[in-house]
C-alpha positions as CSV (number, residue, x, y, z in Angstrom):
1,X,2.6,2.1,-18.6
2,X,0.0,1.2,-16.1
3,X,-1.0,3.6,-13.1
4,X,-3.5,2.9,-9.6
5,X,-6.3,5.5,-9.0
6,X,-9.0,3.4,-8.9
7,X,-9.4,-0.5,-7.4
8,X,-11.4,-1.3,-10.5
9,X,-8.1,-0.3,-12.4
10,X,-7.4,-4.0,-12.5
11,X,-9.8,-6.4,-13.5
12,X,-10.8,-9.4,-10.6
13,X,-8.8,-11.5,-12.6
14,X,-5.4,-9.4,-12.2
15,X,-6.3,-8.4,-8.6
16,X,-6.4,-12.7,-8.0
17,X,-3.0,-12.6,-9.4
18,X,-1.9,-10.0,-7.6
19,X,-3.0,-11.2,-4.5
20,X,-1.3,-14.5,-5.3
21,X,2.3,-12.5,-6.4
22,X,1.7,-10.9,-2.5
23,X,1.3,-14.5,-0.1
24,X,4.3,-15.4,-2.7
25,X,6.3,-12.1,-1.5
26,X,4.6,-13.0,2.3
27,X,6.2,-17.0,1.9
28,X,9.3,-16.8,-0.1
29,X,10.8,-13.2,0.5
30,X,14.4,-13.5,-0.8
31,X,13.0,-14.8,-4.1
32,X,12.3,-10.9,-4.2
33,X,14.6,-9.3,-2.2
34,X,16.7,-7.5,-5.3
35,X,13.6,-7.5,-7.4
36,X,13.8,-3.7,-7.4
37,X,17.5,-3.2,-6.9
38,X,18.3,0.4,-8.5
39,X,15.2,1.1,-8.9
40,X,13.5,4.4,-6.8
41,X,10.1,5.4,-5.4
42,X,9.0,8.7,-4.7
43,X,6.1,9.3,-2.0
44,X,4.6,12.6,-2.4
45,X,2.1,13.2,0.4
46,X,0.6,16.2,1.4
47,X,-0.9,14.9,3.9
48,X,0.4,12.9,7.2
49,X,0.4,9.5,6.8
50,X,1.7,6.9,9.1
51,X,0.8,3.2,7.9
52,X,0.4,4.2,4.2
53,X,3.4,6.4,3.9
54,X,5.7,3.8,6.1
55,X,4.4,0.4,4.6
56,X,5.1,1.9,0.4
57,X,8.5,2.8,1.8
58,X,9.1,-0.7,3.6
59,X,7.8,-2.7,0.4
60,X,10.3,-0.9,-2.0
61,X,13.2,-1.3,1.0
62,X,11.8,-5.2,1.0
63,X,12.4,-5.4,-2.8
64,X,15.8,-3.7,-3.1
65,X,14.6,-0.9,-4.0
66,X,15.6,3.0,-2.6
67,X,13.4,6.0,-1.2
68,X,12.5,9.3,-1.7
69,X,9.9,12.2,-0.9
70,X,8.0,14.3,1.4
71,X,5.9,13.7,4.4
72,X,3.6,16.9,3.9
73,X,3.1,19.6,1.8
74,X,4.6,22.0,4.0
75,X,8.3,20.1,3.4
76,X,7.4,20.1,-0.6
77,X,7.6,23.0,-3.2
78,X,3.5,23.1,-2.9
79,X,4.2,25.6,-0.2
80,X,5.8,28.2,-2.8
81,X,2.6,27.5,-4.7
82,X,4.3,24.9,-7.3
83,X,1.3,22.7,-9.0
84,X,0.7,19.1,-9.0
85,X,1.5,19.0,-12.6
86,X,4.6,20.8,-12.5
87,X,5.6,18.1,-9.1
88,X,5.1,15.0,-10.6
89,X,6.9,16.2,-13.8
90,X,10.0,17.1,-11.8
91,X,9.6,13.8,-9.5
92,X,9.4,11.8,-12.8
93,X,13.0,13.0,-13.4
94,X,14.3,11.6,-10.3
95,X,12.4,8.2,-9.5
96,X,10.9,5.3,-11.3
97,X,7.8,5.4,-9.9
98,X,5.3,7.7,-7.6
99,X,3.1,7.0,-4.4
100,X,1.0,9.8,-4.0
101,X,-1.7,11.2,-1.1
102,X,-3.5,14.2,-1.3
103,X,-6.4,16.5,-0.2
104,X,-7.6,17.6,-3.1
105,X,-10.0,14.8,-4.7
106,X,-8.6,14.4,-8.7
107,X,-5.1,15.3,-7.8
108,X,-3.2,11.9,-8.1
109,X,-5.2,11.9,-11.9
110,X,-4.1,14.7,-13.4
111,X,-0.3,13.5,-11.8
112,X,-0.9,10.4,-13.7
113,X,-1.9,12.5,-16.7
114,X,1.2,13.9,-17.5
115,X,3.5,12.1,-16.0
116,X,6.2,9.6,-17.2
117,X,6.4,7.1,-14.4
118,X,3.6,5.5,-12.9
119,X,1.5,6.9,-10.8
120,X,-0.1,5.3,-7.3
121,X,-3.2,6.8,-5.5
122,X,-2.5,6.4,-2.5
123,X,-5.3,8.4,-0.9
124,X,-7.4,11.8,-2.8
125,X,-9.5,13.4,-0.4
126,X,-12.7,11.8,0.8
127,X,-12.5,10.1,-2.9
128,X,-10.6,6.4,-2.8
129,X,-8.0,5.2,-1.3
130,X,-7.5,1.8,-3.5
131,X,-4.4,0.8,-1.9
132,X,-6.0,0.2,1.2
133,X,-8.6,-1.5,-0.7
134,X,-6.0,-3.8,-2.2
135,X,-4.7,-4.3,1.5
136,X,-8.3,-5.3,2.8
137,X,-9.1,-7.5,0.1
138,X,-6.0,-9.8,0.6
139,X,-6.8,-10.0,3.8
140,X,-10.2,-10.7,3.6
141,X,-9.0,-13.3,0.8
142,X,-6.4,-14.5,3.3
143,X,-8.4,-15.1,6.4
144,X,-12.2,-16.2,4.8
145,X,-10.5,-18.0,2.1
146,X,-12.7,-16.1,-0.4
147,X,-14.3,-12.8,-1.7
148,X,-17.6,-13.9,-2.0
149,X,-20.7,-14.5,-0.6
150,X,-20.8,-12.7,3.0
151,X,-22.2,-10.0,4.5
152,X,-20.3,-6.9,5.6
153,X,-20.9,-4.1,7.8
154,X,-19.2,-0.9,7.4
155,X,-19.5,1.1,10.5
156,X,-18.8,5.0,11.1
157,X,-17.8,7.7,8.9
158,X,-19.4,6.6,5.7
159,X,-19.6,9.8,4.6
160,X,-16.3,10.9,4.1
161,X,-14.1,7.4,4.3
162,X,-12.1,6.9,1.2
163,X,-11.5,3.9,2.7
164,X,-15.4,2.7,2.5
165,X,-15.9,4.6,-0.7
166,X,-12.8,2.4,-2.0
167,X,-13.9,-0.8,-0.5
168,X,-17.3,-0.8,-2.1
169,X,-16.7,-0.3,-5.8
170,X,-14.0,-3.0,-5.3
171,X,-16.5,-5.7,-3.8
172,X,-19.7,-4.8,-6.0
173,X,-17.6,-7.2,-8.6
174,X,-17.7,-10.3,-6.4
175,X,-21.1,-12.1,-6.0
176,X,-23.4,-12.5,-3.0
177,X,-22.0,-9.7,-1.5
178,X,-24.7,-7.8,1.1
179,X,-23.9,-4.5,2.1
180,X,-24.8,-3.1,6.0
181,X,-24.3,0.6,6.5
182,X,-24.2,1.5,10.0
183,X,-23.4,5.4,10.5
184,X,-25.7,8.3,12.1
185,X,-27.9,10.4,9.7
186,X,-25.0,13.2,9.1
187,X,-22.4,10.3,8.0
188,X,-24.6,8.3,5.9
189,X,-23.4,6.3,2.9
190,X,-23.1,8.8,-0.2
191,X,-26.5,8.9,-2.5
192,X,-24.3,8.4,-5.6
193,X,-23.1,4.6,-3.5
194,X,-27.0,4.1,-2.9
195,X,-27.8,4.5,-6.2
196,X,-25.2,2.7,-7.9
197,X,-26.0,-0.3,-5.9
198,X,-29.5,-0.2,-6.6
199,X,-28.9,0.1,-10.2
200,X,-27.0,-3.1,-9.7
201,X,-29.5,-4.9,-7.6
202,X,-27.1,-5.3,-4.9
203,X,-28.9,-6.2,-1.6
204,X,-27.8,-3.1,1.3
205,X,-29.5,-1.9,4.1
206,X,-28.8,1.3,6.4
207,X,-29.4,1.3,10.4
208,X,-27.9,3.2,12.7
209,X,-27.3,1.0,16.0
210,X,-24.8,-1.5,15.5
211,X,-26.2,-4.1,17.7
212,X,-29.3,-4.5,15.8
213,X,-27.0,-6.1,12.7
214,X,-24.1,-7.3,14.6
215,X,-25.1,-10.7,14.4
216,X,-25.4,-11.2,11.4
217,X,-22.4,-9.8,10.0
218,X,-19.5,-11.6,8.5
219,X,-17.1,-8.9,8.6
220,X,-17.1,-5.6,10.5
221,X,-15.3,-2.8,8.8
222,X,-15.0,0.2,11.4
223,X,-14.0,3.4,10.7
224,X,-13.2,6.2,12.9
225,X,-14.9,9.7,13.0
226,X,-12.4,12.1,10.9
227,X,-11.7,15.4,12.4
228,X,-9.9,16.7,9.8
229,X,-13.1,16.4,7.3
230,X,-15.3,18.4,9.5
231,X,-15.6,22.2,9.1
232,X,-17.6,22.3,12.0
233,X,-16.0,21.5,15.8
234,X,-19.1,20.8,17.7
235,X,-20.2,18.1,14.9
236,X,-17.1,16.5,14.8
237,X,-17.2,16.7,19.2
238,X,-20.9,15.2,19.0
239,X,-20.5,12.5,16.6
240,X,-16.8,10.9,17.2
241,X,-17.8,8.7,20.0
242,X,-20.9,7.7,17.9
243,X,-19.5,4.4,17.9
244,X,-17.7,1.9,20.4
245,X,-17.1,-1.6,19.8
246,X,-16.1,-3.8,23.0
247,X,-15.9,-7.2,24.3
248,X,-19.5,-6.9,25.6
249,X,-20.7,-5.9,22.2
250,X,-18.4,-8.5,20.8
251,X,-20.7,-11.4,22.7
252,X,-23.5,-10.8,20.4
253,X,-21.1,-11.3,16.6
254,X,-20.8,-14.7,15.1
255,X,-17.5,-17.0,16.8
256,X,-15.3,-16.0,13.0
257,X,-16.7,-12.5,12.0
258,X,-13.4,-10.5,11.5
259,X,-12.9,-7.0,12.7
260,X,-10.8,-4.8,9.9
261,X,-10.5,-1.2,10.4
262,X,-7.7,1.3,8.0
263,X,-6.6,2.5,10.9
264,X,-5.6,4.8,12.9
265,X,-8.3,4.1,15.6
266,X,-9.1,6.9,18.2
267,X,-12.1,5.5,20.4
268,X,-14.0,3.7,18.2
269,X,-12.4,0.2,19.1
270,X,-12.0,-0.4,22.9
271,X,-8.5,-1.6,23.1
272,X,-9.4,-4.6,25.3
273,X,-10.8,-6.3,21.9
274,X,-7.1,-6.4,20.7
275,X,-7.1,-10.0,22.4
276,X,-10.2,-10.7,20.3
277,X,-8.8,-13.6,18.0
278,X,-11.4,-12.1,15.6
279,X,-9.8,-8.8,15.5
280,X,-7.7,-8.7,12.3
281,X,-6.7,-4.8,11.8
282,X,-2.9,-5.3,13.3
283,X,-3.0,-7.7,10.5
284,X,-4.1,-6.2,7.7
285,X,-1.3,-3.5,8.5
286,X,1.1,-6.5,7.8
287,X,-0.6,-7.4,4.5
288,X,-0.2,-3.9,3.4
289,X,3.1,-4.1,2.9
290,X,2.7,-7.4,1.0
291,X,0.4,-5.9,-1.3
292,X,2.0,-2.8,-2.2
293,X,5.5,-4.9,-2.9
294,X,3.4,-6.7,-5.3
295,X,2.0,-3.6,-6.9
296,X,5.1,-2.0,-6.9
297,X,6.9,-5.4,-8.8
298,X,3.9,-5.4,-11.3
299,X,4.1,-1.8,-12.2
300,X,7.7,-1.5,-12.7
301,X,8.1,-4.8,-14.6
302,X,5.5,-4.8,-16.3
303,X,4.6,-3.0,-19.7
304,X,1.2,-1.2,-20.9
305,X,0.7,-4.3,-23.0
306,X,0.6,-7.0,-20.3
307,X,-1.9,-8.2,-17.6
308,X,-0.2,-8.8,-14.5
């Protein structure tokens, strides 16, 4: 039995495969539309969730597949105090596999630990969120035609974005990758990142204005400025407008540099660069759902023993 905390879970290899199972599931959807049939997924998040949540539940639905769970912890048994452990072992009773998001950095791993059905991360803290690194790879794959050899900027809230965290470790494995972190001093890219890449000689650079790199970028990954990860009001109120990119900013990036972002957006994307045939974060919602109907498949057809 195979479970997902980590994108470097699955070998480059598998994640090729995986990617190709997905644009197979994207092309030729009745081909898998009972693939699942009887089979259940629970998603256990405590905390809100709108694309993740809603694109696990429309990839089982997709596959034949049925439902369960909870949208927050407050709807859940972890309001009476009831653990992790104790969750997942009761869940594992009722469904055949788990999708789970939570605040606490670890939790989906000791889930996974004990528990008899696999086990999805689909978001621990400020930790990974490899899911949505799944999702931004195939579409990355999808729209460059490759995973190699550009350079991408990762813009905002570097700090505390699983999202970036996630995103990283996943493409340190591809070659001629160079890494531009654009974020203010109090959201910089975390040391243990830094070091990792330098210990891996991969090239990176940190700046803080976005218009000094834009050019040169192949890819723009923006993140927005998390509220819920500040402790302090007036930071979060100071720094959240940090970033905007527009369509006057938007003159100065190369003609087919894409735009991703995880999503949701508050201000950090002007809505006028929707139109921008370069932005691609509507569609990497659609490939979300490909990708997780392909994880889904994989973990529940295959065994411990097999690659994917």
């Amino acid at each position: 039995m195979r479970h997902l905390m980590s994108p470097l879970d699955f070998s480059p290899q598998e994640l090729n495969e995986l990617f190709d199972l997905a644009t197979d599931m994207e092309q030729n959807p009745e081909k898998y539309q009972d693939s699942c049939k009887r089979k259940i997924l629970a998603t256990c998040f405590y905390e809100p969730s709108t694309r993740t949540r809603l694109s696990f539940e429309a990839a089982m639905l997709k596959l034949g597949g049925n439902v369960i769970g909870f949208s927050d912890a407050a709807s859940s048994s972890a309001s009476k105090g009831e653990s992790v452990s104790d969750t997942i072992q009761i869940i594992s009773s009722y469904a055949d596999i788990c999708a789970m998001r939570h605040p606490k950095e670890g939790a989906p791993m000791v889930a996974s630990s004990i528990s008899s059905i696999p086990v999805i991360n689909a978001g621990d803290g400020g930790h990974q969120h490899p899911t949505q690194t799944l999702t931004d790879l195939l579409t990355i794959r999808s729209l460059k035609g490759r995973l190699d050899n550009f350079t991408i900027g990762l813009c905002g809230d570097l700090k505390f974005g699983r999202t970036v965290h996630s995103l990283i470790h996943a493409l340190m494995r591809y070659p001629n990758i160079q890494f531009v972190f654009i974020s203010p001093d109090e959201l910089k890219i975390p040391d243990y990142l830094v070091d990792l890449l330098r210990e891996k000689n991969i090239p990176y650079k940190e700046v803080i204005k976005l218009d000094d790199v834009l050019p040169s970028l192949d890819l723009l990954y923006m993140t927005r400025v998390q509220k819920e990860r500040f402790f302090n009001e007036e930071d979060y109120v100071r720094l959240k407008d940090f970033y905007i990119l527009n369509k006057e900013k938007m003159k100065l990036a190369k003609e087919d540099m894409l735009i991703l972002h995880p999503l949701p957006r508050v201000n950090e994307i002007s809505v006028e660069v929707d139109e921008d045939p370069r932005a691609a974060y509507f569609k990497q919602v659609q490939y979300g759902v490909y990708v997780r109907m392909a994880l889904i498949y994989t973990l529940l057809n295959k065994t411990s023993k097999e690659v994917l």
